[in-house]
C-alpha positions, -999 to +999 in steps of 0.1 A: +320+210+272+303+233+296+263+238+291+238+260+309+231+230+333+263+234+345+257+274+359+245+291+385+213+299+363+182+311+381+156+282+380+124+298+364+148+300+329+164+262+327+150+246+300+141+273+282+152+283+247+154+319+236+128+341+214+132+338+178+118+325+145+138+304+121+164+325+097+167+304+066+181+311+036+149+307+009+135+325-018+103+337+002+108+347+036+072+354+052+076+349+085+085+376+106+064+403+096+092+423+081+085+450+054+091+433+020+099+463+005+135+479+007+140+513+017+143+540-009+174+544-027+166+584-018+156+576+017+189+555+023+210+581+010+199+603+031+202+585+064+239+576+052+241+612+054+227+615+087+250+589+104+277+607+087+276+639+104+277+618+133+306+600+131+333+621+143+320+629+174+313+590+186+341+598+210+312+616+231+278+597+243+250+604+225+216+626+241+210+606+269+173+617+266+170+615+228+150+645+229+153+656+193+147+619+186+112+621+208+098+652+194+100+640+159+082+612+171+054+629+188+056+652+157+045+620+140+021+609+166-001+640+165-029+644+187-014+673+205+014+650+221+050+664+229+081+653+237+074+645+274+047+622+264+070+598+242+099+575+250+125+559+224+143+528+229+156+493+209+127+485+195+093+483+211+102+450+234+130+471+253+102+499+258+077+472+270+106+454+290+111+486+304+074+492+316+078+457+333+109+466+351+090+499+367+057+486+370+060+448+374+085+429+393+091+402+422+060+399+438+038+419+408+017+409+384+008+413+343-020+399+327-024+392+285-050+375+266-032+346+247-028+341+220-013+372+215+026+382+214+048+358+226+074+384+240+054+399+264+054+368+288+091+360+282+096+400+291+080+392+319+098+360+333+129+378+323+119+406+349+107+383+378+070+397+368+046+366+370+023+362+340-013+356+341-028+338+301-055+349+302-084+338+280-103+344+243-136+335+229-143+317+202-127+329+170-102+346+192-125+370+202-117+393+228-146+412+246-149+444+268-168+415+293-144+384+295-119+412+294-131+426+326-139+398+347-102+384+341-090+419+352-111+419+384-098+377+391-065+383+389-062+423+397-028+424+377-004+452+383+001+457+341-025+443+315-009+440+277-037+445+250-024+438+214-044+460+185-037+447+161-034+414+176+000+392+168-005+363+159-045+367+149-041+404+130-075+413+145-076+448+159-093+451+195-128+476+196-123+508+215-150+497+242-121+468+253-091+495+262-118+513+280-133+484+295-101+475+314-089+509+316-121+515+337-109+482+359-072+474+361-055+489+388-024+490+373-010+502+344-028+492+308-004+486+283-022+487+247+013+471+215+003+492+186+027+472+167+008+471+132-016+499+139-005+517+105-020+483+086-053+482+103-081+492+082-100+520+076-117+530+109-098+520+130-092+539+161-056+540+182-052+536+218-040+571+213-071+589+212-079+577+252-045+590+264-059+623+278-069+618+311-061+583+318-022+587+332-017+549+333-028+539+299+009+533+278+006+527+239+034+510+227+047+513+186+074+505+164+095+518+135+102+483+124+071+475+104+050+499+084+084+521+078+105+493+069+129+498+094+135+463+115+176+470+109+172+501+125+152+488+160+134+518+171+108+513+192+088+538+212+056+548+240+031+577+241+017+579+278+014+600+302+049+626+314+048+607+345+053+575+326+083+587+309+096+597+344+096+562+357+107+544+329+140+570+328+144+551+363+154+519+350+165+524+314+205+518+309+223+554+303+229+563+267+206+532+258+202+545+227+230+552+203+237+587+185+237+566+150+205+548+158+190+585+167+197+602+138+190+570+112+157+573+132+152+610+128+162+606+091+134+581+082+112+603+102+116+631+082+111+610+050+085+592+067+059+603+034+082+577+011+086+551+035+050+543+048+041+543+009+042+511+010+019+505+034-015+505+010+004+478-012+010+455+016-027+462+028-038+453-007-017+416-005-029+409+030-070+412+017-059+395-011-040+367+007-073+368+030-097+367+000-076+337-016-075+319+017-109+320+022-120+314-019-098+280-011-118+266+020-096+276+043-105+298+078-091+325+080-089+352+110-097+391+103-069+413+101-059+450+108-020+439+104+003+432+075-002+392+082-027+366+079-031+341+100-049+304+088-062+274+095-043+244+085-058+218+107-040+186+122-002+188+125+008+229+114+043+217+112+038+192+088+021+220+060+051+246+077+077+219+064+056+218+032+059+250+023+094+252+032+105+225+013+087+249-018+109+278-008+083+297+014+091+300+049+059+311+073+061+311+106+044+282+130+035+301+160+026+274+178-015+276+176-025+242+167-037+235+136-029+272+123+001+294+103+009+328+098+022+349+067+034+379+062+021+396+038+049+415+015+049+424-022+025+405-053+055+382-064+059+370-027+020+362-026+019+349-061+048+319-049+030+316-012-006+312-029+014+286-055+030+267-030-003+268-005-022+248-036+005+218-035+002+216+002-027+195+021-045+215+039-077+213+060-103+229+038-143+238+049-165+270+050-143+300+054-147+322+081 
């Protein structure tokens, strides 16, 4: 039988396996930061609708542009941004993927501050972009100052800033996006993945957009509005951003069913994000119970938690596996991470956690 060792495969990607958590069939899945709850039975009739009206004309290519698609997004956005400030594509990886392809490359640069989302080096391997880990504190800490001083080492031609961080949940302090905007060279790219979770005074990446043309904030349908099926993910930047990522994106990249499914949970985007607050509520609660156990526990602005487990994390992974919860190992030593998703899925994690030996002290 023919493997991958037998092809003509570039050598920076033998060996390698591809991106992806496991997709078991148990009772609680927690590990890939989905939205537990299920999308309106109001909302999902009226995106059927949506694709409906679509259907006989998929003998024609969709809106190349997605302009519709982009205004309703800035729409949602606010802070006076327009259509030529946003970009749509499959999820929030081929935006980012994207970025790499116009602003990285052979012979470029990126920079990100581990651990943080394992994508984003994987993007860049897959575009010949070579990827800098750069460093945290203690805690996983990221400062405006160790920030900048690996900015000026390396001088990388994109720097990726997570807030809220994946896998920690911490959300970075304003005075860090300006701290390397006011250094890098290149482009700043700031994954607002899980930015409708972060907690009350907060502040977006969004609000430094005006006047700083290389600063890209990245988002995503797929969490806070329940919509991971639909993969939507978008930027806010800059015109001239949108401009050069149009040079590389595939034509018709995004299809005219995807658009108006998209455009449909936008407009119902009041019932969808209500379940934001009640995921909030189980990840303080799965913090609070983490931390009432012993356990350490990191801060966090997203709908996950991530703990200390100490020793072997795959042995207390398997643990809770074999108990019907599935969390995700992301490969931090001694540490897991849960989604957090309704109160019956926390009530059987938190259950299954007590049966499982753990690494208990002061929590943090």
């Amino acid at each position: 039988m023919t493997t991958m060792d037998d092809l003509p495969l570039r050598d920076d990607l033998r060996g390698r396996s591809p991106y992806g958590a496991p997709q078991l069939d148990v009772a609680v899945r927690l590990n890939t930061n989905e939205n537990s709850y299920p999308v309106p039975e109001a909302v999902a009739e009226a995106i059927g609708k949506a694709l409906a009206a679509e259907l006989r004309d998929l003998n024609r290519y969709p809106d190349r542009d997605a302009v519709a698609l982009r205004a309703d997004l800035a729409d949602y956005l606010g802070h006076g941004l327009a259509a030529a400030n946003v970009w749509a594509a499959n999820g929030s990886n081929e935006v980012q993927q994207q970025l790499l392809q116009a602003f990285g490359g052979p012979g470029r640069t990126a920079l990100g501050f581990t651990p943080a989302y394992s994508m984003h080096p994987l993007l860049a391997l897959g575009t010949g972009t070579s990827w800098v880990d750069g460093r945290r504190g203690p805690g996983f800490a990221l400062t405006a100052i160790q920030a900048v001083e690996q900015v000026r080492a390396h001088r990388p031609d994109l720097v990726f800033l997570c807030s809220p961080n994946n896998p920690t949940g911490t959300a970075l302090a304003p005075e860090v996006v300006a701290a390397v905007l006011a250094e890098a060279p290149g482009m700043v790219v700031v994954d607002e993945a899980y930015a409708e979770f972060a907690r009350p005074g907060t502040p977006s990446a969004l609000e430094a957009l005006p006047g700083h043309p290389r600063l890209v904030v990245t988002r995503t349908m797929s969490k806070a509005f329940g919509f991971a099926g639909g993969r939507l993910g978008y930027l806010a930047a800059d015109p001239a951003v949108v401009d050069a990522v149009q040079l590389v994106r595939l034509p018709y990249h995004l299809s005219a069913l995807t658009q108006a499914a998209a455009r449909a949970a936008l407009a119902h985007r009041d019932a969808l994000l209500a379940t934001v607050e009640a995921i909030k509520e189980q990840r303080d609660r799965i913090v609070a119970e983490l931390r009432g156990r012993g356990l350490t526990v990191a801060d966090s602005d997203a709908n996950f938690v991530l703990f200390e487990v100490g020793g072997d994390q795959t042995v207390a992974w398997r643990a809770l596996l074999d108990r019907g919860v599935l969390v995700r190992d992301v490969g931090l030593p001694g540490w897991l991470r849960v989604t957090a998703g309704t109160p019956a899925e926390t009530d059987s994690f938190l259950a299954a956690l007590d049966a499982v030996p753990v690494e208990r002290k002061a929590g943090r």
